[in-house]
N, C-alpha and C positions, 0 to 999 in steps of 0.2 A: 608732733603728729607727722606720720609718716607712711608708706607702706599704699594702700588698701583705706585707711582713712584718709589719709592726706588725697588721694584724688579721687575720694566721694564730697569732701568737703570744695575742693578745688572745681568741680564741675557742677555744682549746685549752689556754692556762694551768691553769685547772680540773684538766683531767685528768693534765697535767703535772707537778701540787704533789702529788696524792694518788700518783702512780704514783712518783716520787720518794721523802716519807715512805716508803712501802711498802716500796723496795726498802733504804731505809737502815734501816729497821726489818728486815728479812732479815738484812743485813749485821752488824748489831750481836748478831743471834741465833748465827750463822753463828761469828762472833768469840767469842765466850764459850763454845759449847760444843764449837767446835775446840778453845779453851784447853785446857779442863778433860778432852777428852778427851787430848789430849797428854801430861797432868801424870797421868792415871789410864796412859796407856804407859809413863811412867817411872817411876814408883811403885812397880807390879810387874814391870818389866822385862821387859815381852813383845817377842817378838822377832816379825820380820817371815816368814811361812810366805804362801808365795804358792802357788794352787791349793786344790780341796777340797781333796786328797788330800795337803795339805802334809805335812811330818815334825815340827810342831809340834803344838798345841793344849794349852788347859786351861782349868780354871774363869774363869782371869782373862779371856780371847783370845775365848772364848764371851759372858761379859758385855760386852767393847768392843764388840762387835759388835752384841749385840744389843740394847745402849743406844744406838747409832749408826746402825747399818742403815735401819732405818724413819725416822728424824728426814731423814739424807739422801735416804733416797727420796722423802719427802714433800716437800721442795725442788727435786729431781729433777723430780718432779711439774710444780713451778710452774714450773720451766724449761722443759718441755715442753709446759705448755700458752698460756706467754706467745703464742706466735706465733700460736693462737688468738685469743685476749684481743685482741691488737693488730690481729688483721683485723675480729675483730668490733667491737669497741668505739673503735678510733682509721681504722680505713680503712674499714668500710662508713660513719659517718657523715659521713665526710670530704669527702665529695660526694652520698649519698645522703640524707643529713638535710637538703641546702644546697636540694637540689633538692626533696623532697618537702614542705618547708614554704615552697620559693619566695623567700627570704632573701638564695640568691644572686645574684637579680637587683639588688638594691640596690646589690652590692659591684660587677657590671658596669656600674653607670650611674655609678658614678666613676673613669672611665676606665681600666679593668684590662679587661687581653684576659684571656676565659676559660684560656687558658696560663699566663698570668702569674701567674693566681689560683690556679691549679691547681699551679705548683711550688713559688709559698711554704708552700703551707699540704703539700702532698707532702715538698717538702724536708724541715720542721720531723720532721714523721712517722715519716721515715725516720734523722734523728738520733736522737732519741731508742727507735726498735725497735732501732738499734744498738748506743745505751749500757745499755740495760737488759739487751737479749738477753747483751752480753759483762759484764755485772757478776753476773748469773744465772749463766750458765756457771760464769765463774769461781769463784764462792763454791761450788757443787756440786763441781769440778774439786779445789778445793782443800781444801775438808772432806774429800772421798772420798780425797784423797793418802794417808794414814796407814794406810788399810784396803784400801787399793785390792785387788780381787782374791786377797781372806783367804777360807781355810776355805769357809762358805755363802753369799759374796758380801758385796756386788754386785762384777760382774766388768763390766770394758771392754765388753763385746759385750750385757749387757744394756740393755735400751730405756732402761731408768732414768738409765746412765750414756752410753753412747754418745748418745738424743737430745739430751741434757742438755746437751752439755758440744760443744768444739770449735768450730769454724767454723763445721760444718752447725746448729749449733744458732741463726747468729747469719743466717745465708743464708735458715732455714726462716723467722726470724722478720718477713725482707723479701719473702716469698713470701705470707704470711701479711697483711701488710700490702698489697702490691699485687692481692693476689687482695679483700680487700676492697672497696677502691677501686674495683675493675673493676665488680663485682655492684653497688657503690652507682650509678655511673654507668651500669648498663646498666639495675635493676630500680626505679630511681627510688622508690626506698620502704627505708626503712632496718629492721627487721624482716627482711624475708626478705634484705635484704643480708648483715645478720648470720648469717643462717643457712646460707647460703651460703659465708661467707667461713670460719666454723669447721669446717662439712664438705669444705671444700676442704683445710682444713691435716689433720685425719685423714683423711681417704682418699689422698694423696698420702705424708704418713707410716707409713700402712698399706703402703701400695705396697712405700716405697723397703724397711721392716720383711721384707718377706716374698723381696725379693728379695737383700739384703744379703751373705748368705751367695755369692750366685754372682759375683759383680763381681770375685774374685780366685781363680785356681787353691789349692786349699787345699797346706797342706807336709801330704806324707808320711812319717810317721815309722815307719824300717825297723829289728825287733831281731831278729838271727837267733836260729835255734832257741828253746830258752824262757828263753833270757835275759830277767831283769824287763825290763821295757815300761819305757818313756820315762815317766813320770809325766806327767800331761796339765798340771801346774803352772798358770799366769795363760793356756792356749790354750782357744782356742773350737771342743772337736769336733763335728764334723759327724755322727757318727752311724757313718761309715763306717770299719770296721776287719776285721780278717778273716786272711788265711794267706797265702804268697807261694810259690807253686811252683818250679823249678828255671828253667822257661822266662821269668820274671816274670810271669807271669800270677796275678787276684787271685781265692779265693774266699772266702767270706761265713764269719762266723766259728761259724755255726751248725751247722758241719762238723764242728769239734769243740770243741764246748761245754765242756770240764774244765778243769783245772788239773794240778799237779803233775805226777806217775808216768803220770797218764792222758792229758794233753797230749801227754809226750812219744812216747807208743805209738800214739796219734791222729797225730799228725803224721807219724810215721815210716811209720804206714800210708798214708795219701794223699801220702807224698813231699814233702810241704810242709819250705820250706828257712827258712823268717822268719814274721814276724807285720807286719802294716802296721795305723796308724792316720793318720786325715787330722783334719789338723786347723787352724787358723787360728791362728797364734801373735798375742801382745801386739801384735808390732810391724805388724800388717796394720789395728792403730784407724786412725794418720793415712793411708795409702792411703784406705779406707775412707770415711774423712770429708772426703777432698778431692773424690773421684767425687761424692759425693752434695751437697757443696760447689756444687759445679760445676751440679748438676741443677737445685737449687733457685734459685740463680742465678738462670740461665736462665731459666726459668718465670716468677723475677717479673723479670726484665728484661723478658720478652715480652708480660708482661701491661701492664705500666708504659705501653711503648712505645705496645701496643692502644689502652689510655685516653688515651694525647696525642691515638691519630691518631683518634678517638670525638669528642673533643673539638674537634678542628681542623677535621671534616667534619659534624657534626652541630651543630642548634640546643639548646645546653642548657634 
């Protein structure tokens, strides 16, 4: 190694041995009390109840959980704030510390074209947002396997585990990187680069958060008359449930509020022939995370691209 990689590697080593340690230190966290939660499922022989409203629960299924629950979301946590972390701390300095202390110019006057400079040390950058973001996933991905979607959670569809985990988890963290980069080389000051580069990765996961639910028609679940309701099991409801009239037409389920004897006099009164819930099943996580896969992509494709052609037409 030599050249143009030898001092992208040389200059970011540093951050490279500590953010490494870190994540093997996760891992080794991660592995022992996956273990020991395994061995406390076999112990007492808890069986797997998927949804609140599973047909299971007890003393023991309560404590898995809530020995578990918070430890995983708090690694949740750090999976969903790496793509932060990496635009602030590995992409806004990655060109905005070079240029605001002026340092870059040393490495242009031994004959590296600004490009040159600019994709070994990007290159490096973006391996390593890649190995970290997928060893983060996976460790969250594969703790939460055993619980996945128990009783009070966490479910598929919460932030905790949908940002956390998948593809988009590994997309948001190159988005996160190349929105850094961009602000280093536009605001020449590493400070508000950083600050920039982490309000870009929440507000952009704000975004995608609020709009998540629309990206896919939800399934309608139909039971006629008052036959029990479909159990809403490992699905993501929307809210929307209510009464089905003879024409198909939907109304709200505040028509009739009861249960039982009074349900069924309610309904015979207003004609209504079924009961409808909408709601988003398990299998709509990988649709899900391939769209937004796809979004964040994009964005730092676009931004990547921006900072070549910044670079190619401006004097750094």
């Amino acid at each position: 190694m030599r050249g143009a990689h030898w001092l992208a590697w040389r200059q970011q080593r540093t951050l490279i041995l500590v953010a490494t340690l870190s994540l093997l230190a996760c891992t080794a966290y991660v592995w022992f009390r996956r273990t020991e939660m395994l061995s406390f499922i076999a112990e007492h022989h808890i069986t797997v109840c998927k949804g609140w409203n599973g047909p299971c629960g007890s003393l023991f299924t309560e404590r898995l959980l809530r020995d578990n629950g918070d430890p995983i979301r708090a690694l949740a946590t750090l999976s969903m704030a790496f793509p932060a972390l990496i635009g602030a701390f590995w992409g806004a300095p990655l060109i905005g510390r070079e240029l605001e202390s002026g340092t870059f110019k040393l490495a242009l006057t031994q004959g590296i074209t600004p490009l040159r400079w600019f994709a070994a040390r990007f290159g490096l950058a973006v391996l390593y947002a890649l190995l970290g973001s997928t060893l983060l996933a996976a460790l969250v991905a594969w703790w939460w396997a055993p619980i996945s979607n128990m009783l009070d959670g966490p479910y598929w569809y919460d932030g905790y585990i949908f940002n956390a985990t998948g593809p988009a988890a590994l997309a948001c963290a190159l988005f996160g990187l190349a929105a850094g980069t961009a602000a280093g080389l536009l605001t020449r000051r590493l400070l508000p680069a950083m600050g920039i580069a982490m309000a870009s990765v929440a507000a952009v996961r704000l975004a995608l958060t609020f709009v998540r639910s629309d990206w896919l028609p939800p399934t309608v679940r139909v039971t006629p008359g008052i036959v029990p309701k479909i159990r809403v099991g490992s699905a993501w409801s929307t809210g929307k449930f209510g009464y089905i009239k003879p024409s198909g037409a939907e109304e709200g389920v505040m028509n009739c509020p009861f249960s039982g004897a009074e349900l069924k006099r309610c309904m015979a009164e207003h004609g209504y022939v079924a009961r409808f819930h909408k709601v988003h099943p398990s299998s709509d996580f990988w649709p899900l995370q391939w769209i937004e896969t796809a979004i964040l992509l994009s964005l730092a494709i676009t931004l990547t691209a921006l900072t070549v052609h910044w670079l190619r037409t401006r004097h750094v």
